[in-house]
C-alpha positions, -999 to 999 in steps of 0.1 A, spaced: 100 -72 -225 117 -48 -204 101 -34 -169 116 2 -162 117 17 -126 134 51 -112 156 42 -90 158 67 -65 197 58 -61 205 62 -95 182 93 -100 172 76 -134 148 55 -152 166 16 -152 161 -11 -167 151 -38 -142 176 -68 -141 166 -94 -114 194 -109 -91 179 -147 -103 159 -147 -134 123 -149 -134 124 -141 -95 122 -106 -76 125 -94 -44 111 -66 -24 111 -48 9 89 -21 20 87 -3 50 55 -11 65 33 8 93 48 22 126 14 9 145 16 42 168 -18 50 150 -50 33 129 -40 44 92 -47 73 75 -50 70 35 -16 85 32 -1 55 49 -22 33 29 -13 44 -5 24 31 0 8 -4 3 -14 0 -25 10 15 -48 32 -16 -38 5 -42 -44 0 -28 -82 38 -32 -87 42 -71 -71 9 -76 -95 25 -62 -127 57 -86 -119 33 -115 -110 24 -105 -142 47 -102 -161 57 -139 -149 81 -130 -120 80 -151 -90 77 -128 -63 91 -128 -24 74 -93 -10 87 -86 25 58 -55 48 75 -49 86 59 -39 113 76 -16 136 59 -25 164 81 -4 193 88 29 189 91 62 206 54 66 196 40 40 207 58 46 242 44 79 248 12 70 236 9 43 258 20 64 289 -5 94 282 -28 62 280 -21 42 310 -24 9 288 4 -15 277 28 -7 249 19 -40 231 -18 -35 231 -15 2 212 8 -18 186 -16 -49 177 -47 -24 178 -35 -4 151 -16 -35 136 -52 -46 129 -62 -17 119 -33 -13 91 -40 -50 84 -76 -41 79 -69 -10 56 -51 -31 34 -78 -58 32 -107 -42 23 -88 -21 -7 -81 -51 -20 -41 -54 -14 -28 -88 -15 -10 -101 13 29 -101 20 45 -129 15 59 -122 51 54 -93 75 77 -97 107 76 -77 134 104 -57 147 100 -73 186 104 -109 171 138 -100 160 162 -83 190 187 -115 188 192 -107 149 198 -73 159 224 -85 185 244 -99 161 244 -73 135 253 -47 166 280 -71 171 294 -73 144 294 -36 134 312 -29 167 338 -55 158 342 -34 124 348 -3 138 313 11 128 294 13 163 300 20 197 281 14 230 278 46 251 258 52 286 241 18 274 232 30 239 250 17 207 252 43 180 263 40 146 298 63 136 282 77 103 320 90 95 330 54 92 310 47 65 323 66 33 291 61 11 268 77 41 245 100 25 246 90 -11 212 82 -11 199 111 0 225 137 -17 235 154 9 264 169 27 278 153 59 286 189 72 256 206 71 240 170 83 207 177 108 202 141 126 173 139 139 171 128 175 149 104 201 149 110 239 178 94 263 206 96 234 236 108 255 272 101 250 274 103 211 307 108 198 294 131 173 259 144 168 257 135 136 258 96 147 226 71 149 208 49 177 204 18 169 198 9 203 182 28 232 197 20 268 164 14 290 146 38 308 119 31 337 88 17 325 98 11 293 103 -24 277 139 -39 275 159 -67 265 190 -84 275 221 -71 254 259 -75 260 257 -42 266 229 -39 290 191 -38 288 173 -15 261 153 -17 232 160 -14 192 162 18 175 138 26 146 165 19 116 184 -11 133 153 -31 129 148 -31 89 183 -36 81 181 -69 102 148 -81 89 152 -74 49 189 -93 56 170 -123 78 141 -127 49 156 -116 15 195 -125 21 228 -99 22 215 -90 -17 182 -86 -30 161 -66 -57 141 -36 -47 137 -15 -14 107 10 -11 87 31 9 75 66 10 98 96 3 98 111 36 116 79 45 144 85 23 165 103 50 169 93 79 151 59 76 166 48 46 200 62 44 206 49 79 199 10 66 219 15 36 247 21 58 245 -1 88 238 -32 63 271 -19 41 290 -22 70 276 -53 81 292 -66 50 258 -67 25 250 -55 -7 212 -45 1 191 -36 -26 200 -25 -60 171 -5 -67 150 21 -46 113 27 -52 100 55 -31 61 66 -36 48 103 -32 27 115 -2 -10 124 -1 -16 158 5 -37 183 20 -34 220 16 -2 211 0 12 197 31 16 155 37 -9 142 56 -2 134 88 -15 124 124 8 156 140 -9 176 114 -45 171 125 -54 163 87 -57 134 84 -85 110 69 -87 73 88 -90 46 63 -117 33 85 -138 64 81 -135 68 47 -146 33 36 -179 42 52 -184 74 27 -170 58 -1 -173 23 -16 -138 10 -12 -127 -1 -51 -139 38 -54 -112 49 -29 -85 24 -44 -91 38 -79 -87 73 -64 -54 60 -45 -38 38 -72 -46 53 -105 -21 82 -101 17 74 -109 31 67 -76 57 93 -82 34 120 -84 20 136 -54 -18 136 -46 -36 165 -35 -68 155 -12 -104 171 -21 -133 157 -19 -140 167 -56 -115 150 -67 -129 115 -47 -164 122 -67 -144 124 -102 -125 88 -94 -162 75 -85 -176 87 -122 -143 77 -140 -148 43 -124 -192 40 -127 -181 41 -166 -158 11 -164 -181 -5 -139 -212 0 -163 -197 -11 -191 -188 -45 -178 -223 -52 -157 -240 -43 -194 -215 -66 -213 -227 -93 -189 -263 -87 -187 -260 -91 -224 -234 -121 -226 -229 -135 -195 -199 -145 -179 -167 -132 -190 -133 -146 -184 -102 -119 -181 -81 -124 -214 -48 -141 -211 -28 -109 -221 -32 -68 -214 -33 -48 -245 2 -41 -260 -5 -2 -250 -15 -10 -213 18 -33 -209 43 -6 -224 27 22 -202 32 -2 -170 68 -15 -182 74 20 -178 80 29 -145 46 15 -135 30 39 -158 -5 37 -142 -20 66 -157 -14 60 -194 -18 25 -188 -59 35 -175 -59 60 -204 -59 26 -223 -88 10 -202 -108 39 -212 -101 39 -248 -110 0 -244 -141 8 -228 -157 32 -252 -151 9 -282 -169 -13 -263 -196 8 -256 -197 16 -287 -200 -23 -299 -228 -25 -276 -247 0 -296 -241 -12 -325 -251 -49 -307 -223 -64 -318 -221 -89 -289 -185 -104 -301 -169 -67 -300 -182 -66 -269 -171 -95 -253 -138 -90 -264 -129 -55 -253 -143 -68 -218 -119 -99 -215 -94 -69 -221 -110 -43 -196 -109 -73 -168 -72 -83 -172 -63 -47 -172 -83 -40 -141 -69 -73 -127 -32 -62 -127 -45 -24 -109 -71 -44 -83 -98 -31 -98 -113 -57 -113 -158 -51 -99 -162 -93 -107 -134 -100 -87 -142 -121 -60 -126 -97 -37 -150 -73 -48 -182 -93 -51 -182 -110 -17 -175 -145 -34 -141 -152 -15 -159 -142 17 -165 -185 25 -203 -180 27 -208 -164 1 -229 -137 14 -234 -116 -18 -249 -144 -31 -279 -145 -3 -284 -105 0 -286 -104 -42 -319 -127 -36 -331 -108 -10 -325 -71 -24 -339 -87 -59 -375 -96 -40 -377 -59 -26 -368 -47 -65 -401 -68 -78 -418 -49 -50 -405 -16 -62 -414 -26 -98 -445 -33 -89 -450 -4 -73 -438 14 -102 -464 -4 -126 -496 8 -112 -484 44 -103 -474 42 -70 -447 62 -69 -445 71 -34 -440 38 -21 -412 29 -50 -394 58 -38 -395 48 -4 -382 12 -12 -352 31 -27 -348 51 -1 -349 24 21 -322 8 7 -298 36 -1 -298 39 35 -286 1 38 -257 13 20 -271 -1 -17 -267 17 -53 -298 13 -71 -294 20 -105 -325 19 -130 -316 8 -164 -342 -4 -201 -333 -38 -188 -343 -33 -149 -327 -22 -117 -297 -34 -104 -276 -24 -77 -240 -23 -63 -228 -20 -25 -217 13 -17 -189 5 7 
């Protein structure tokens, strides 16, 4: 057993060998909380949460490190055209990420620091990369001397003379324009801290370098994030942590973009779709199917045609296993994935050959059902559900069902939603059809699927 990943470094397909055995690593660039999320941002963390649940999987013991970059050009302007505090824009939309991620099922980070809860950190590594000969402090700014760092642009393949680097407000004095902030001498009515080298606040690539060597050591296994992050974000860490003396990661796993009109969706853009407001229009296991089942290499192209194929692709899965369970009752996930699904997911996270295999699965056991062989049945389910376990898609998840909620609320609307279903039925039986119809109507509009079926009507939350 072998995973695979493309290592964005390498530009190739390796074989993932893991620092300490049976352990792995990662970092990810998490949200810039300038904005609530749209599902472009979200699809980095969900992409993510597949791949710490294959290791998990696979039996890795997993440390996953999310930031928040919690002060940021952004934010600053966004709280001055506001008139409210920097902070309070960055824990809004903190919650909002946090929220996005929630209720499309991600599981949590094993840490997620904040960028503000780590300026000493980011004192010393200053330090000790003007020590080196690798920064320098100018008009109150430190900037990092790209030209002292040999393996600068590797990452990114490209040429150090026909470098573009992009540029924040206030950077003055740089010895060459090509150079990076890492810190941002203050400016009036900003935030600041105390430096060596005067008051200021960190610059957007400083912070990750420091925090991925604070929770995950001068080494560690993989480093992703989208690929519009690959230059200048990433490039600019891989050379301030080199020159701070680490190693950094060893592999790079960058996901592709969502699109729209062929262009990545984005807040400057005006096209993008809010996580928030999508989960109202779409049952959210719908929209993680939609966001998770394409290979994370690949890009995806937004349509809402393309949302109502992911929601029949998935109502065949998720009629299968309510009829396997009508019929035999509980089901426990089997211990082990078909050997199909785990080679397509060894291989570079091969998601959609891997679902091409819950498919198959699921029509032989549809086609058990007909045949009402019960065993079949029950089998190909305890497959289906530890497939859809390692993609978060499992519907009889508690996640999914409202059973990890504490109060177990799906319990006490399934009793109430069952007495108004007898009152449809009834209905139904002597010929009342108007009323039946307006019971269904009624509770479409409380967000419910009803679904009639030879057995009787169940139903499903839509989101």
């Amino acid at each position: 057993m072998t995973i695979r990943l493309y290592d964005t470094s390498a530009r190739q397909v390796r074989d993932f060998v893991p620092l300490t055995p049976g352990c792995v690593s990662i970092y990810l660039c998490g949200a810039t909380v300038q904005a609530a999320p749209h599902i472009g941002h979200i699809r980095s963390g969900l992409n993510f949460d597949i791949i710490q649940r294959w290791f998990r999987h696979r039996g890795y013991d997993v440390t996953f490190i999310r930031n928040v970059t919690d002060i940021d050009d952004k934010i600053l302007r966004k709280a001055a055209d506001q008139g409210r505090p920097w902070w309070s824009i960055g824990y809004e939309n903190e919650r909002a990420f946090s929220n996005g991620y929630d209720v499309l099922g991600c599981m949590p980070p094993t840490y997620e620091p904040r960028a503000t809860g780590h300026v000493p950190e980011m004192i010393e590594m200053m330090r000790g990369l003007i020590e080196r000969g690798h920064a320098y402090v100018s008009d109150g700014n430190v900037y990092f001397d790209v030209r002292s760092f040999p393996g600068y642009l590797e990452l990114s393949n490209q040429e150090l003379d026909n470098l573009r680097q992009p540029e924040g407000e206030g950077e003055t004095g740089k010895r060459d324009h090509r150079d990076f902030a890492m810190w941002k001498a203050t400016k009036p009515g900003e935030p600041s801290w105390e430096t060596p080298w005067g008051r200021g606040r960190p610059g957007w690539h400083l912070e990750c370098s420091v925090m991925a060597h604070k929770y995950l050591g001068p080494v560690f296994d993989i480093h992703g994030g989208g690929i519009d992050l690959i230059f200048p974000h990433h490039e600019n860490e891989i050379a301030q942590a080199k020159a701070y003396g680490d190693e950094f990661a060893r592999y790079w796993v960058h996901n592709a973009w969502v699109t729209m009109s062929g262009e990545k969706m984005s807040k400057s853009l005006g096209n993008s779709v809010l996580v928030s407001e999508m989960v109202q229009r779409w049952r959210p296991i719908v929209l993680r199917y939609y966001l998770g089942t394409p290979h994370y290499r690949s890009m995806i192209e937004y349509s809402e045609e393309a949302l109502r194929e992911a929601e029949a692709a998935f109502a065949r899965i998720e009629g299968f296993v309510q009829r396997v369970v009508e019929k035999a009752g509980h089901v426990d996930p089997a211990a082990e994935v078909p050997p199909a699904f785990a080679e397509a997911m060894d291989d570079d996270l091969g998601v959609p050959q891997a679902l091409a295999v819950v498919h198959t699965t699921v029509r032989q056991g549809n086609s058990a059902l007909t045949a009402d062989d019960k065993e079949t049945a029950v089998a190909r389910l305890a497959e289906v559900r530890a497939m859809l376990g390692v993609l978060g898609l499992d519907p009889l998840d508690p996640h999914w069902t409202g059973a990890d909620r504490g109060d177990d609320l799906h319990g006490v609307v399934d009793s109430l939603v069952q007495l108004v279903l007898e009152q449809r039925q009834s209905a139904r039986s002597r010929k009342d059809y108007g009323t039946a119809d307006a019971i269904r109507d009624q509770l479409v509009q409380a967000g419910l699927e009803i679904e009639d079926t030879p057995t009787g009507s169940r139903w499903t939350l839509r989101g």
